[in-house]
N, C-alpha and C positions, 0 to 999 in steps of 0.2 A: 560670844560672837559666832553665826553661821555664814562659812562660805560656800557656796559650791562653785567648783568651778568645771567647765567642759571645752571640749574640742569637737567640732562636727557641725555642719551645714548640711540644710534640708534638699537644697537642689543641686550641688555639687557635681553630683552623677549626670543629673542633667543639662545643668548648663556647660561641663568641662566634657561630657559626651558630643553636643551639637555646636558644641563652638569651636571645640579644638581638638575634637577626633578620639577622645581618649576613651576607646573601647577596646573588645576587644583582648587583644596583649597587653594594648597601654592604658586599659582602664581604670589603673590605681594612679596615674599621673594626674592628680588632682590637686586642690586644696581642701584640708577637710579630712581624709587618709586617717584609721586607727580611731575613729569616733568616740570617746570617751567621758564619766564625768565622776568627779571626787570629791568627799567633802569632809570640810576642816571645822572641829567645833572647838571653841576655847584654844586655838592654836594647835590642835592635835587630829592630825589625819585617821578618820574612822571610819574610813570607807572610800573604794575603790574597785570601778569595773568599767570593762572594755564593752561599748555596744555589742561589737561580732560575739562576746561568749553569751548575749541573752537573743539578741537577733538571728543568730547561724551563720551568717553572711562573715564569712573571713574576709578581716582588711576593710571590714564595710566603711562608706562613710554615711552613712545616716545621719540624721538628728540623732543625739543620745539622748533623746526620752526617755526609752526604757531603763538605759543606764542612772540616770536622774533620779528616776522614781524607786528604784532601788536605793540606790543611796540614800536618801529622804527615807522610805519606810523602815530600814534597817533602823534607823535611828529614833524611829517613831516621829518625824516630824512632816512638817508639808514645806510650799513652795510660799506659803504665805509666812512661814517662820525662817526663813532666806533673810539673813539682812546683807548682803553681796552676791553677787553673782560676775564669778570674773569667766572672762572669754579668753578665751589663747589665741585672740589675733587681734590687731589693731593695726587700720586701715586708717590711720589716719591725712589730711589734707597732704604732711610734706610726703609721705610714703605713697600716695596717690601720685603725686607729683612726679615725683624720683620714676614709679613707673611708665607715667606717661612718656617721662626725660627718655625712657629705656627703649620705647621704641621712635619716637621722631629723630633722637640721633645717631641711630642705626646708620653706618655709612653702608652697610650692604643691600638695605631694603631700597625698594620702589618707592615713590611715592603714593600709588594705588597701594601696594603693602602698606605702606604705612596707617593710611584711612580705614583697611579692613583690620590690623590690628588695633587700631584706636576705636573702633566698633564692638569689636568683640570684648573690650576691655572694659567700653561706657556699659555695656547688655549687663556683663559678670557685677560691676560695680552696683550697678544699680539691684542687680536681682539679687547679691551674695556682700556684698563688702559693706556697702554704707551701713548707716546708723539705723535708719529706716528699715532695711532689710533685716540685720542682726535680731528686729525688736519684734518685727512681723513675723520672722522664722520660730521664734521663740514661742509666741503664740501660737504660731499655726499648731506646733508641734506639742504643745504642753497644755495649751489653754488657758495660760497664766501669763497675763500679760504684766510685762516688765516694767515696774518703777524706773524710767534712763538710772534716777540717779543711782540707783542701787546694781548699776551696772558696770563693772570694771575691763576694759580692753588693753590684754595684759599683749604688749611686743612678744611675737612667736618664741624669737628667741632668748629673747630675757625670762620666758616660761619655762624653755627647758633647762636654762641655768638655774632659776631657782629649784626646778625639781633636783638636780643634783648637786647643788649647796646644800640645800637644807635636810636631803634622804642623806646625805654622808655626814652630817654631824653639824657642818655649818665651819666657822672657821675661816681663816686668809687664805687662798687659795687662787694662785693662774687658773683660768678657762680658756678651753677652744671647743668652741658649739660647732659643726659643722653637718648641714643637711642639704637635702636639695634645692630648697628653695624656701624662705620663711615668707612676709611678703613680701621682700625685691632683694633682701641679701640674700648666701648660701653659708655663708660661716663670718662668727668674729671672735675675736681672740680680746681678751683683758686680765683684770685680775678684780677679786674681790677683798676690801680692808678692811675692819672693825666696820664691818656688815654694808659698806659703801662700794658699790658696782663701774670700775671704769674700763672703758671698750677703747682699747686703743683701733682709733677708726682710720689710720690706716692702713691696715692687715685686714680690714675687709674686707672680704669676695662678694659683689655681687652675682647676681642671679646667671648673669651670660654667662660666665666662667665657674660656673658652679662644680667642682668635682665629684660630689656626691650621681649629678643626673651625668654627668659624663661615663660614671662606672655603672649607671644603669643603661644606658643606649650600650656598654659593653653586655651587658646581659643578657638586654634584647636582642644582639647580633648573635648572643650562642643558641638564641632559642627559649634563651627562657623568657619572665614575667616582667620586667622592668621595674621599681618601687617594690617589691618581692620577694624575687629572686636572688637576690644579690649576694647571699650566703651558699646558693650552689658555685658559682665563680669562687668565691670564696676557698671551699672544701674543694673544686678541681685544681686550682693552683698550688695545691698540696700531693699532684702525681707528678712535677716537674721543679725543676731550678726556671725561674726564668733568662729569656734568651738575651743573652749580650752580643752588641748594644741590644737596650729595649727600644724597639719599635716605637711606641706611644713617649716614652721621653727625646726621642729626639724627631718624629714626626708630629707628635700630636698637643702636646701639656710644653707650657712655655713657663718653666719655675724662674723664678726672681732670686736675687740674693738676700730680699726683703722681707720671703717668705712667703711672697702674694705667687701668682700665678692667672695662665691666661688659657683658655681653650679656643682653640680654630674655628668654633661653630655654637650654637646656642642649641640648647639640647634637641630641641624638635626637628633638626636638619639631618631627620634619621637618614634620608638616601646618600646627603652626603658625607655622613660618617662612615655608611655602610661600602663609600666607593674609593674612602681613604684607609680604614681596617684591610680592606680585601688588598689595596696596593700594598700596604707597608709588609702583611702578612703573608701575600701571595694567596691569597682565599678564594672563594665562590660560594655558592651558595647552597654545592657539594660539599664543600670541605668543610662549612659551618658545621654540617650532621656529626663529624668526625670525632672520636673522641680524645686522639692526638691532637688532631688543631685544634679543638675545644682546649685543653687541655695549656697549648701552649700562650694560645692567645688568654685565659685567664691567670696564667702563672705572670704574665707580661700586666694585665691588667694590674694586679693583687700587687706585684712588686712598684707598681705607678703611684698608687694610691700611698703605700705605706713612702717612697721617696715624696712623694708631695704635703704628705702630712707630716715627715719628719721637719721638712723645710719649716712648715707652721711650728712645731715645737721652737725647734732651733733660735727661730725668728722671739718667740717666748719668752726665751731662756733671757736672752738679751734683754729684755725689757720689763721683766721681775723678777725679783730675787726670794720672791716665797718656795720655801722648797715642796710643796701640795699642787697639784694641777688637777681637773675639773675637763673632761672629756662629756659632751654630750652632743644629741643628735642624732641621725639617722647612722651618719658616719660610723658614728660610736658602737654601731652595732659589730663591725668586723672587728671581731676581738682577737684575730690571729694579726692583726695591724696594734691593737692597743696596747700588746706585750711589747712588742718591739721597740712603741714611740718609749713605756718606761724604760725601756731597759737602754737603752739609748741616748737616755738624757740624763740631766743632773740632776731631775726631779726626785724626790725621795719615795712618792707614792703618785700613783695613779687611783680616781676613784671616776665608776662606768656605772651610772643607777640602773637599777631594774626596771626602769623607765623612760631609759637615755634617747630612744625614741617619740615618734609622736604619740605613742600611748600615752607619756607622760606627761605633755601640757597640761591637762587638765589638772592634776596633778599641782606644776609647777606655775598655774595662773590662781590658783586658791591660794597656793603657799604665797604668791605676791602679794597680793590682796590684804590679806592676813596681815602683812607685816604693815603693809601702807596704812592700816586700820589702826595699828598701833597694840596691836597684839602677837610678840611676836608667837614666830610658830614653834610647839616643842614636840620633834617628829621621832618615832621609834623607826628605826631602820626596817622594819617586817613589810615582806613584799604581799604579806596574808591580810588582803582587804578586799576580798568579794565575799560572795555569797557562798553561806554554811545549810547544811540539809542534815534532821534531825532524825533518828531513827523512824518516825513516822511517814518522812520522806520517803526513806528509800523504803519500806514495809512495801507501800503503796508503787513504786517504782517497779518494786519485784514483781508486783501483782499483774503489773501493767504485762511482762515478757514471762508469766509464767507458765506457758504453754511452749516459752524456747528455754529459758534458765533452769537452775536447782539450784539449793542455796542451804546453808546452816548459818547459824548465830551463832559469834565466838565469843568467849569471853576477852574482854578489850584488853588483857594483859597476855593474852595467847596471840596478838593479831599478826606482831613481828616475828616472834618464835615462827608458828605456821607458815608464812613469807620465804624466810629464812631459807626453812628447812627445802618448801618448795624449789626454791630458785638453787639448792646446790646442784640441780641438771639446767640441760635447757627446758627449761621453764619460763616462760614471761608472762608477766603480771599487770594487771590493769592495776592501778592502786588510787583510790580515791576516797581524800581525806581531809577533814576540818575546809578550812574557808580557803578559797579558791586562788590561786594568786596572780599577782598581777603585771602586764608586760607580756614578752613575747616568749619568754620563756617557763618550759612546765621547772616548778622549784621542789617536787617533791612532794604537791598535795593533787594535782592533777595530773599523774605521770604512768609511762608505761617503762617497768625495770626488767632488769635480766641480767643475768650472771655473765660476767665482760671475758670470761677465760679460753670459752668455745670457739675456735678461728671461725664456725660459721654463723654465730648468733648475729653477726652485723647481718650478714645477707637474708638469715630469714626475720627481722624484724623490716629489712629494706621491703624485701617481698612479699609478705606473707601477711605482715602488720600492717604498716604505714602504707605501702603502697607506693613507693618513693625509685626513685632514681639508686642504683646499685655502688653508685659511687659514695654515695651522702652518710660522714662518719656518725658516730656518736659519743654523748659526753657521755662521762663517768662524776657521780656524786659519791663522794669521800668525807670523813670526821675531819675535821678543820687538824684535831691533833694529829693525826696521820699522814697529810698531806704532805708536809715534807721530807717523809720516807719514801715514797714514793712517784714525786713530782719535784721538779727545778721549780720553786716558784721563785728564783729570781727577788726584787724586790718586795714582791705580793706577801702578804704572811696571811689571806684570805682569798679569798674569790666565791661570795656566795650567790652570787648573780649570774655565772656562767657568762662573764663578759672577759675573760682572759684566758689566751692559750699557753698551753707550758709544755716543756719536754718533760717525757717520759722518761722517769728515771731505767737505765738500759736492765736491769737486773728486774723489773717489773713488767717491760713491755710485753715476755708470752702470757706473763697469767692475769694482765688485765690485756687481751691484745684485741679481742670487742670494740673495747673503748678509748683504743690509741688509734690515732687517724696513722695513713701511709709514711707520714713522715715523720713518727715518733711524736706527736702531740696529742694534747687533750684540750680541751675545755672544758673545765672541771669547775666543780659546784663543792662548794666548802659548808659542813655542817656541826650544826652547838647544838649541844643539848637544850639552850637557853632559844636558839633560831626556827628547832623544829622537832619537837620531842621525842616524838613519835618515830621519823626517818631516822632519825640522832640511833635511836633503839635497834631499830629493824638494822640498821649500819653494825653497828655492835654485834648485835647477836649472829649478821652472818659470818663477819669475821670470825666470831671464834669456833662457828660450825666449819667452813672452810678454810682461813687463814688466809681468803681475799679479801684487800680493805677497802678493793669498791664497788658498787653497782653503777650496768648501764641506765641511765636514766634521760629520757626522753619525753617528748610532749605526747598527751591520751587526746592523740587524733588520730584522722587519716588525713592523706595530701589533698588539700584541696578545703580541709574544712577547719574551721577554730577547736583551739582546744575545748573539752569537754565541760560544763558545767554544773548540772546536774546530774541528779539520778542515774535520769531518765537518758539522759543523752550520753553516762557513762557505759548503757547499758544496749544503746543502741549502737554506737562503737567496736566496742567487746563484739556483738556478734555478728560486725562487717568485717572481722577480722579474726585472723588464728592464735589472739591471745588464749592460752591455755587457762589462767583465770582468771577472777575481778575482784581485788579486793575492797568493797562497798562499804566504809566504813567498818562495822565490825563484821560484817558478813563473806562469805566466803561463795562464790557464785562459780560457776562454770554450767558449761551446756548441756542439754538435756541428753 
């Protein structure tokens, strides 16, 4: 049996640009976000890519065509050899409904508001939601028009729970999905039994009170990206304790004892969030620039979020007694929050996929499908599902910049040695290797590393590399065996997804202090020999050339653009930037 499943509508940009303003800063506040598509054959995921890494377009929502047709040729098949096609949304009559419910019983709107938002919402449905639309998009975009029957409309968020049931192993296991918006909820909490999925509905947040777009309108008041950004708030709340009391829980987030919670405004009421932040902080729209008040108002946010989601555990705990919990979502990305909810509860483990975003529906609407088909699905953990480039590739790549590069061929058993030996200075490495990975994190096949011991190697990959903000830490990738020599990991005995933060064990902080953020933490990437051969190696061998057990290891971009996926685009990278050199598969590149 063939699935493929995606995430991403064709007009999204444009209908959520002219209808509800979202350009701009707020142009990723869409439906449709992280465009993506996967495909599952006989039960076994064999492929996996994000539209932005073949389009350019970071965060794109496009159709995923191109994404599509990759997966399909990868495997040598077509669209005609498709017997499903699942969707990662489902618009259906009572979810129509529920949303319509959402704005005529608005006690705050107008009645004229209410007819323009019941406008904009007939335009959106009819151009983007219905059945009609889903079928025409498809065609427009592919050419291949859709069998209905062969068409599966998996609920957003039962997408992303099955991405993270079935990428961890599968199993009995509590969930808490939590994003900014699926289509009319923001998060719900249940548990899964001998493979049977139940949503305790009432611990669900609809869309008004959603926490996730609450800590992005915080984002957008420091200046940043909204849908984006939300990992520099993040990383600033890491120069400060927050302030007691906290502002936001006792002016702004209304927690329950039940675990639910309420916000003062519906996301889009950016002026009036902007005029209640500035009271409760004492702000303007000077102080926003600041990187004190930045600083403290994100430490105030960061501690909001991890209190409000502890309530959701909490509320959990009470209501199953599986000792496994199942974290995904948008949410799920602040991983200096996902240490904390384990470490803090009863739960024996926490599991955060390398998908636990919207990259993953697609992802986790193939995986639904699958099973509903009656096949179930048997998934290898490896986040290595995009696209691989043959020595013939890059030959040709080379060719393309050989009037800016130099280059030698190494033997494939000299690649880590060579590495290695580079990076015991400051040295930073483009390193680009085997099949691409997948998610919002580089795993160590599309990454830029560097030796974590130099107090200044943060600042010059901030400036000189990435092009980023001088505050923004970095992780460190380490041997799964080592990690507890030099990291608290608390419950975790892995982390190979760089979705959990940990302390730095104090007797390691100078000589990996790169890659320990300000307040003695990491975000650390856990590596097997059996996960990733090849880093597994280059890890090994630098250790016993220096007697550091880890590299800084980051995503092979610049700000502002998707990670790298070809060649071609690793090489055009490398020379916007002052990485020192590339490692291109077996070749060994640096500037002319």
């Amino acid at each position: 049996m063939i699935v493929l499943g995606y995430n991403g509508f064709g007009k999204s940009a444009e209908i959520f640009g002219r209808l509800f303003r979202a350009t701009g800063i707020d142009r990723h506040l869409l439906y449709g976000h992280d465009s993506s598509a996967a495909l599952v054959v006989d039960g076994k995921l064999v492929a996996a890519v994000e539209e932005e890494r073949l389009n350019r377009e970071k965060k794109t929502s496009s159709f995923p065509a191109g994404a599509m047709r990759w997966c399909l040729e990868s495997a040598g098949i077509s669209f005609d050899d498709v017997d499903t096609f699942a969707f990662s949304w489902q618009f259906s009559q009572d979810v129509v409904n529920k949303m319509i419910a959402e704005i005529t019983e608005d006690p705050a709107a107008s009645v004229e508001q209410k007819f323009a938002r019941l406008q904009r919402l007939a335009e959106t449905h009819a151009a983007m939601f219905s059945e009609a639309a889903t079928e025409a998009d498809f065609l427009e975009h592919t050419g291949h028009r859709l069998n209905p029957e062969k068409l599966v409309r998996v609920p957003h968020h039962l997408a992303h729970l099955m991405t993270g049931y079935h990428l961890s192993g599968g199993g009995d296991a509590a969930f808490l999905v939590s994003d900014g918006r699926a289509e009319w909820l923001s998060s719900i909490t249940g548990e899964v039994r001998d493979g049977e999925v139940k949503i305790f509905d009432d611990m669900t947040i609809d869309s008004r009170h959603s926490l996730a777009m609450l800590f992005s309108v915080v984002t957008r008041y420091l200046g940043f990206v909204p849908n984006n950004d939300e990992y520099k708030v993040m990383g600033l709340a890491g120069y400060a304790a927050p302030p007691e009391p906290n502002p936001f829980l006792e002016h702004v987030v209304e927690v329950c004892p039940d675990g639910t919670y309420r916000t003062p405004y519906p996301a889009n009421a950016v002026p009036a969030y902007y005029q209640l932040f500035d009271r409760i902080f004492g702000g303007d729209e000077q102080c926003r620039e600041e990187f004190d008040y930045r600083v403290r108002v994100a430490s105030a946010a960061q501690h909001m979020l991890e209190t409000v989601t502890a309530g959701q555990i909490r509320a959990l705990e009470s209501r199953s007694d599986l000792p496994r919990v199942l974290f995904e979502g948008g949410l799920a990305l602040n991983c200096v929050n996902n240490s904390k909810l384990l470490e803090r509860s009863r739960f024996t483990d926490m599991d955060v996929s390398f998908g636990a975003s919207d990259v993953g529906v697609a992802i986790g609407a193939a995986l639904f499908a699958c099973g509903q088909a009656g096949a179930p699905p048997r998934i290898s953990p490896s986040p290595y599902l995009g696209p691989s480039y043959d020595e013939r590739d890059m030959r040709a790549a080379l060719q393309q910049y050989a009037g800016q590069v130099v280059w030698r061929e190494l033997d494939p058993g000299d690649v880590p040695g060579q590495a290695a030996t580079l990076m015991r200075e400051r040295c930073v490495i483009g390193w680009f290797q085997g099949r691409m990975e997948y998610g919002p994190r580089a795993l160590g096949n599309r990454s830029i590393l560097a030796n974590p011991k130099f107090p200044d190697i943060k600042d010059i990959i901030n400036e000189r590399i990435k092009h980023r903000e001088q505050f923004r830490p970095f992780a460190p990738v380490v041997l799964e065996h080592l990690a507890p020599k030099v990291f608290e990991l608390g419950k975790k005995k892995s982390s190979p997804y760089m979705t959990f933060v940990v302390p730095v064990r104090p007797e390691y902080q100078d000589m990996i202090q790169g890659a320990c953020h300000v307040d003695g933490t990491s975000r650390i990437q856990t590596v097997t020999e059996e996960s990733n051969p090849l880093l597994a190696r280059l890890l090994r061998e630098f250790n016993e050339l220096t007697g550091i057990p880890c590299l800084i290891n980051t995503s092979f971009n610049v700000a502002g653009e998707p990670i790298v996926c070809s060649p071609a685009d690793a090489l055009s990278c490398f020379l916007k930037t002052e990485m020192d050199h590339l490692f291109l598969g077996n070749f060994l590149v640096s500037r002319m």
